[in-house]
N, C-alpha and C positions, 0 to 999 in steps of 0.2 A: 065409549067403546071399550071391552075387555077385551084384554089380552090371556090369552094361558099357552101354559109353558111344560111342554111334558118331561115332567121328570127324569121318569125312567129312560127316556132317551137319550137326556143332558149328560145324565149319569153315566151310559153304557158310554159316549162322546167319549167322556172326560177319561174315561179306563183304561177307554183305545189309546186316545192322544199320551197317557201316561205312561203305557206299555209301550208304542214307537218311541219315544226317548228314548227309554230304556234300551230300546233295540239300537238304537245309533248310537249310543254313547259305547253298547257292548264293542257293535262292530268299527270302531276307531280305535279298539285298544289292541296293541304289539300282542298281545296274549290271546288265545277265545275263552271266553265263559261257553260252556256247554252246557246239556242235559241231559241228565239220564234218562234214556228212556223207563225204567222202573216206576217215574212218575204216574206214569200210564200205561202199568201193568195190565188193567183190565181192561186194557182196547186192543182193537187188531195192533199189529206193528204199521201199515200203512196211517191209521189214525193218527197213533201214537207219534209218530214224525212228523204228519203236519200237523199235531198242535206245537210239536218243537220247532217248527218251521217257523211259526209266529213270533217266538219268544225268543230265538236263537239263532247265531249261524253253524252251531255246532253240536252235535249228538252223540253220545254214546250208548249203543244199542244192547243191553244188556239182554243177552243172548237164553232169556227161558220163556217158557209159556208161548205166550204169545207171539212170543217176538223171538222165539228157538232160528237161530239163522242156520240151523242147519237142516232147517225144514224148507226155510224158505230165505233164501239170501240174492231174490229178484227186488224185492223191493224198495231197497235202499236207493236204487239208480233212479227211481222216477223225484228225487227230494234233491234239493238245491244245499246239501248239508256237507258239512266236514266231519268223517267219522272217526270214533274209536269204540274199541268193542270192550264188551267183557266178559271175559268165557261162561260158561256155564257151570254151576255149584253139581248141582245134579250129578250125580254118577263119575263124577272128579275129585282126584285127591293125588296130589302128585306127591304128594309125602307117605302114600301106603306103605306098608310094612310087606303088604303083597305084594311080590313081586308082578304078576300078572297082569293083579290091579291097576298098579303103578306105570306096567305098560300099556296098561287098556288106553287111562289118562294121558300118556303123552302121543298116544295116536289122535285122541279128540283134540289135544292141542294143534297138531300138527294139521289136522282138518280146518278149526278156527282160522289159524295162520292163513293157508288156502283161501277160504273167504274172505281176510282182510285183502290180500294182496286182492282180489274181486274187486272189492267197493271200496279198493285205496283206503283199508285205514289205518295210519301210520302205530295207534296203539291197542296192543291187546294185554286187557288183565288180567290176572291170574290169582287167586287167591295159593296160601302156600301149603297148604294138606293138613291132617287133623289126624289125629289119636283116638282111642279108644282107652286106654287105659295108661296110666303114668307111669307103672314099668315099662310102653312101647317107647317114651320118648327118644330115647336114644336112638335104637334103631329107626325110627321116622326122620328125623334128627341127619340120621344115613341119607335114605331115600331120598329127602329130600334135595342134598346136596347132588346127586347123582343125577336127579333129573333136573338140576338150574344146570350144569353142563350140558343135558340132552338140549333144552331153552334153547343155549349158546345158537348149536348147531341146527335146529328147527330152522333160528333166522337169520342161517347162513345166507348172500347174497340176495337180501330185501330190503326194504325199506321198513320193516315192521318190528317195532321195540316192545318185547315182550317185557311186561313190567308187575315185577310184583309187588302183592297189596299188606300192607302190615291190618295185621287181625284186633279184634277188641275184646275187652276183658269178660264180657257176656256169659261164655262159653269157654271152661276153661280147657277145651278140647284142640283148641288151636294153636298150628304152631305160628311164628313169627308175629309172637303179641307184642318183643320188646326187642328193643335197637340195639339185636344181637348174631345176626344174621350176614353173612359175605355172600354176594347176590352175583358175584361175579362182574361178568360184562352185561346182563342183566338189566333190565331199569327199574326204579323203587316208583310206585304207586303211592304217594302218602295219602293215606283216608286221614285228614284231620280232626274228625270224629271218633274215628279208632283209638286213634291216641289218644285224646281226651280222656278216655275210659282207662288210659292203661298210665294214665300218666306222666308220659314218657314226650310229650308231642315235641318239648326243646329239643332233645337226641334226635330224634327222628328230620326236622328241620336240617341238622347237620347234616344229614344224607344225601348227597348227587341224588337229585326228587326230580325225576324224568313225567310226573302228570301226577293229577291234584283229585281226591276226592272230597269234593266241600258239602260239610251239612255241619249241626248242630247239638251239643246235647249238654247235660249238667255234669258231664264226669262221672255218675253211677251208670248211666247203662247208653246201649248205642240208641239213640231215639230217632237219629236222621231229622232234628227239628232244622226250620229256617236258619239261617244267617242271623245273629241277634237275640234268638230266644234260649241260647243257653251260657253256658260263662265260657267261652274260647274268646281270647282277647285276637281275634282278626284283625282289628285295628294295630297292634303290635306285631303283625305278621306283616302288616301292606310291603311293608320291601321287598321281603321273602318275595312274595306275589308276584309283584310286581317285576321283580326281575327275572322270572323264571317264565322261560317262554313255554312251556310246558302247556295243555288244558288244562282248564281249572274246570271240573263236571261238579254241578250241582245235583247231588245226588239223594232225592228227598221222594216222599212217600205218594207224593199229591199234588197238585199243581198249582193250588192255592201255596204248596210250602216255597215251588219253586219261584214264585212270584216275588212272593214274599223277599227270600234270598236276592233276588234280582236287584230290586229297590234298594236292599241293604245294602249289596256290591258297590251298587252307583254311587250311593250316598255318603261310601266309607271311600268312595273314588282308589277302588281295588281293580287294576287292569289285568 
């Protein structure tokens, strides 16, 4: 009598079975690993959260395209998820030199905010505003400070920690590339990737780090690779990590990256 053994089946088994570990070990740690929705830029936002639903108990909804929540900020309630947002780049810049501008932005903020307090989500990120030319610095430089006060007052009587994200070396148009910034009562966003590119990521470390952007790169440019495929000695962070009750968002291009990451996390046993 033969026996046959369908491959492809064993295989897709054994992915599952690999990915629910993965998933129980996340959801037992004092901390959540999340993900960005970014991963899955090119699906609706309802897709896009139940493939994070699979892999995660926590999401952060990176608020363009598809997933614009000020289009549509119904969706989030049908998902079993813990959220945190991140504003949208588009047509923001809270360090304009414009005044206008500058107010345009912290009324979209102030909208954001609104939504979170919606879909309970206790973090909104905020990138810190950008230049045009390097005689504006200073005056951005201004602006800037003037609207982490407006911040303050946005999240007066909430639960929702506005935090901002330090920038990468990429683009020399950005401000708050280097751990030189008084963010007030504010919360810092550490992109650990950012800093890799800027060099800086021990300073940065030092920072009261209110939520975590995790991805990967060589130090020349922001690549958002996996956990492991670039030189960020994570393993010399685990304490960091681990002590900071903070989200740690996996924040990657793909979902193949985010996977990726995931298995690293376990393996480097980073809660």
């Amino acid at each position: 009598m033969q026996y046959f053994i369908n491959i492809t089946g064993f295989r897709s088994m054994m992915i599952q079975t690999q990915t629910e570990i993965i998933i129980n070990y996340l959801s037992n740690t004092v901390s959540m690993i999340g993900i960005s929705s970014y991963a899955f830029h090119d699906l609706p936002l309802s897709e896009a959260l139940e493939n994070i639903e699979k892999l995660s108990k926590g999401a952060e909804i990176f608020s363009e395209g598809f997933h614009d929540l000020l289009k549509d900020s119904e969706t989030p309630y049908s998902y079993n998820l813990e959220y945190t947002v991140h504003a949208p780049n588009t047509d923001l810049n809270i360090g304009s030199i414009r005044e206008p501008m500058r107010k345009a932005g912290m009324e979209l903020i102030q909208g954001m905010v609104d939504i979170c307090s919606q879909i309970d989500a206790r973090v909104l990120v905020v990138h810190p505003g950008y230049f045009t030319y390097s005689c504006d610095i200073p005056d951005a430089r201004v602006s800037l400070k003037k609207s982490l006060l407006e911040l303050e007052k946005i999240t007066d009587g909430t639960d929702i920690k506005i935090c901002v994200e330090n920038m990468p070396s990429d683009w020399n148009c950005f401000l708050f590339q280097y751990p030189d910034l008084d963010l007030g009562n504010n919360g810092f966003a550490l992109d650990v990737g950012h800093a890799n590119t800027t060099q800086t990521l021990d300073k940065f470390l030092e920072y009261n780090i209110s939520h975590f952007h995790i991805h990967d790169n060589t130090g020349k440019s922001d690549e958002h690779l996996w956990v492991g495929a670039g030189n960020i000695d994570f393993k010399g962070m685990k304490d960091v990590l681990k002590k900071n009750s903070g989200m740690k968002v996996l924040e990657h291009r793909s979902r193949d990256y985010v996977e990726k990451s995931l298995k690293a996390i376990k393996d480097l046993d980073i809660k």
